[in-house]
C-alpha positions as CSV (number, residue, x, y, z in Angstrom):
1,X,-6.8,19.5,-19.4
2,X,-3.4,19.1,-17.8
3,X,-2.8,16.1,-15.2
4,X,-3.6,17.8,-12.1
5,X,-3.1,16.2,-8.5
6,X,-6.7,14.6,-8.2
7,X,-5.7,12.9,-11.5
8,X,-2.5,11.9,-10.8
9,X,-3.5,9.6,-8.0
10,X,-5.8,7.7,-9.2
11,X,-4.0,6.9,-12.3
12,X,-0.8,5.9,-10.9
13,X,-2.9,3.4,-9.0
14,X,-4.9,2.5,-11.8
15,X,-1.6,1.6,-13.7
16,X,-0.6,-0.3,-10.6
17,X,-3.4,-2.2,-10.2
18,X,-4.0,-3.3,-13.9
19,X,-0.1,-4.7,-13.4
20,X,-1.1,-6.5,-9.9
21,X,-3.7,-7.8,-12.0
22,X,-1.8,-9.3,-15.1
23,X,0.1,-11.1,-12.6
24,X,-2.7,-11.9,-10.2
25,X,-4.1,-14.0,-13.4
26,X,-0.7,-16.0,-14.3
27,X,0.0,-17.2,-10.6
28,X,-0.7,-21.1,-10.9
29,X,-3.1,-23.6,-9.2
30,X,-2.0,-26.2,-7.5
31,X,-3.2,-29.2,-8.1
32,X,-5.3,-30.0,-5.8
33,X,-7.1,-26.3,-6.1
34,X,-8.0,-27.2,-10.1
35,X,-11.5,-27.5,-8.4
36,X,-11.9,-25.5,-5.6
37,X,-14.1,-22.1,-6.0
38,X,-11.5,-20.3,-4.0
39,X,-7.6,-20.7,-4.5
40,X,-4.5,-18.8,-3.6
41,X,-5.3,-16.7,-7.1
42,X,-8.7,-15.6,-5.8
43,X,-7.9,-12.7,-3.4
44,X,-5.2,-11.0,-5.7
45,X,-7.8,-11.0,-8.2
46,X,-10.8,-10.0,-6.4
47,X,-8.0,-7.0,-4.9
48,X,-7.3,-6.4,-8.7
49,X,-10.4,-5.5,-9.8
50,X,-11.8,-3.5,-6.6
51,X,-9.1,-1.3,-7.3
52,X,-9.1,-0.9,-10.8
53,X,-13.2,-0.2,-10.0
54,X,-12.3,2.8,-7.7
55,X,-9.2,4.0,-9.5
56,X,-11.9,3.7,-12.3
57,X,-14.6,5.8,-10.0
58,X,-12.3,8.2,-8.7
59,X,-11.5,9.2,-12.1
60,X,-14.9,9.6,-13.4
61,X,-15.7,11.7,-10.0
62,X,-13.1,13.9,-11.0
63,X,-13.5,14.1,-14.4
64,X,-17.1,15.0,-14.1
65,X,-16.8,17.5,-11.5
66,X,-19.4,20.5,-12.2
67,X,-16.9,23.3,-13.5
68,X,-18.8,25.7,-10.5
69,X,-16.8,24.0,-7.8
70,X,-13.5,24.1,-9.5
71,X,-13.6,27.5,-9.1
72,X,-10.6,27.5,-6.6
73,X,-7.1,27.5,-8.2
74,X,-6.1,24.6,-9.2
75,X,-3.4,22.7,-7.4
76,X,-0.3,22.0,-9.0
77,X,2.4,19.6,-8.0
78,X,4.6,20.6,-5.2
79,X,8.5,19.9,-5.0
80,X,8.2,18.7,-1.7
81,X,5.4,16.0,-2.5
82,X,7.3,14.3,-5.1
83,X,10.1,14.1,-3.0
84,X,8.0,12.8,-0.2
85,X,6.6,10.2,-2.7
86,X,10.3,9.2,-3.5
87,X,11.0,9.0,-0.4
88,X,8.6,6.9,0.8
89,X,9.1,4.1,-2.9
90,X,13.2,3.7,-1.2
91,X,11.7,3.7,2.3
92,X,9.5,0.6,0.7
93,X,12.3,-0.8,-1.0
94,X,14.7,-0.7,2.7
95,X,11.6,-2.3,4.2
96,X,11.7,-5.1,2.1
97,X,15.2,-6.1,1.7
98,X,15.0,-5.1,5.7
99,X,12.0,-7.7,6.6
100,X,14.5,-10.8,6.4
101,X,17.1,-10.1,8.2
102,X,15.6,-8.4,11.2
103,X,12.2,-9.7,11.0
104,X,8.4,-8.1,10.8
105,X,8.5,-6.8,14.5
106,X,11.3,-4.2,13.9
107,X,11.2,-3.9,10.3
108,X,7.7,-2.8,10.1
109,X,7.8,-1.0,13.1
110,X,10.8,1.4,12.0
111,X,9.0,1.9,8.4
112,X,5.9,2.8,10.0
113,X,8.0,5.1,12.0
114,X,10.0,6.4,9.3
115,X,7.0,6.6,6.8
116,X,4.7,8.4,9.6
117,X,8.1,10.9,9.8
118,X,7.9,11.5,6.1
119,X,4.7,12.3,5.8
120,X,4.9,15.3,8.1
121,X,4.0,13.7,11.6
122,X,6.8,15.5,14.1
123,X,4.9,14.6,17.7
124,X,6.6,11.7,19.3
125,X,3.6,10.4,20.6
126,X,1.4,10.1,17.7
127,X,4.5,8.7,16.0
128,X,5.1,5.6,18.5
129,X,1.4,5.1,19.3
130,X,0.5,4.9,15.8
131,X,2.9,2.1,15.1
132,X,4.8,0.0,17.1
133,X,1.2,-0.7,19.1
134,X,-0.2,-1.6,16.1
135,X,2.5,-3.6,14.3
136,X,2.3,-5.5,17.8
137,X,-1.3,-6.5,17.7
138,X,-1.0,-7.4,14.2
139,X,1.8,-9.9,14.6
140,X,-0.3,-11.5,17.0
141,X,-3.3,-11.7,15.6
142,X,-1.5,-13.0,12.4
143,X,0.9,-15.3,14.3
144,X,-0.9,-16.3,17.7
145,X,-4.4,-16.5,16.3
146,X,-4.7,-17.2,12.5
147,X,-1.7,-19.4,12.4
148,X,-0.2,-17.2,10.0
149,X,3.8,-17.7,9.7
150,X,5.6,-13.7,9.7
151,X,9.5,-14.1,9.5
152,X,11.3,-13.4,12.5
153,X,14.6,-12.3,11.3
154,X,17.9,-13.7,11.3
155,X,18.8,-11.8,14.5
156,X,17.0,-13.8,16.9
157,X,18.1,-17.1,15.0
């Protein structure tokens, strides 16, 4: 059976995941969390192994798919998606070498932009409504109300 898009997913997460979770287990407790039932390593972990469970899952779902409802062709990888898959690994890359200098605000707001454009979205609208609004209410809900620190950027410094 060759790799086909269902599978390649899932297993490029489940590779991704199983790293994130080698070095979720080697980050080290302080000392004063030697005792504590949850410590800064708990949430990577618990992320970890959720998604190696549904990589895991997803899989098995598509693995054991009754050979009746693969009756459509299959799909095969498209030039255009790996390129829109590279694109978006540099876009990540820009964002994060990006984040310091000119802070969460704009940073995330242009790669939501910019990622939303990559993907295929075209109409101005969506585009702006579905990130600068949201990047906005995140900052403050990470900033105003959890007391969550989010760099500004060196612009504004």
């Amino acid at each position: 059976m060759m790799l086909n898009r269902e599978l390649l997913g899932p297993s490029l997460f489940l590779a991704l995941f199983t790293l994130y979770a080698i070095v979720a287990w080697q980050i080290p407790l302080l000392p004063f969390e030697e005792y504590e039932m949850v410590t800064s390593a708990t949430l990577p972990k618990v992320y970890a192994g959720f998604g190696i469970l549904v990589c895991l899952l997803s899989i098995g779902a598509t693995l054991l798919k009754p050979q009746e409802q693969k009756e459509e062709p299959e799909q095969r990888l498209d030039k255009r998606d790996v390129l829109r898959t590279f694109g978006l690994l540099v876009l990540m890359v820009l964002y994060s070498t990006a984040l310091e200098p000119i802070g969460f605000l704009i940073s995330t707001s242009i790669f939501l932009l910019v990622g939303f454009f990559v993907m295929g979205e075209r109409r101005k609208k969506i585009l702006l409504l579905a990130s600068i609004p949201v990047v906005v209410v995140f900052w403050f809900l990470m900033t105003q109300i959890l007391g969550i620190y989010l760099v500004p950027g060196d612009l504004w410094s």
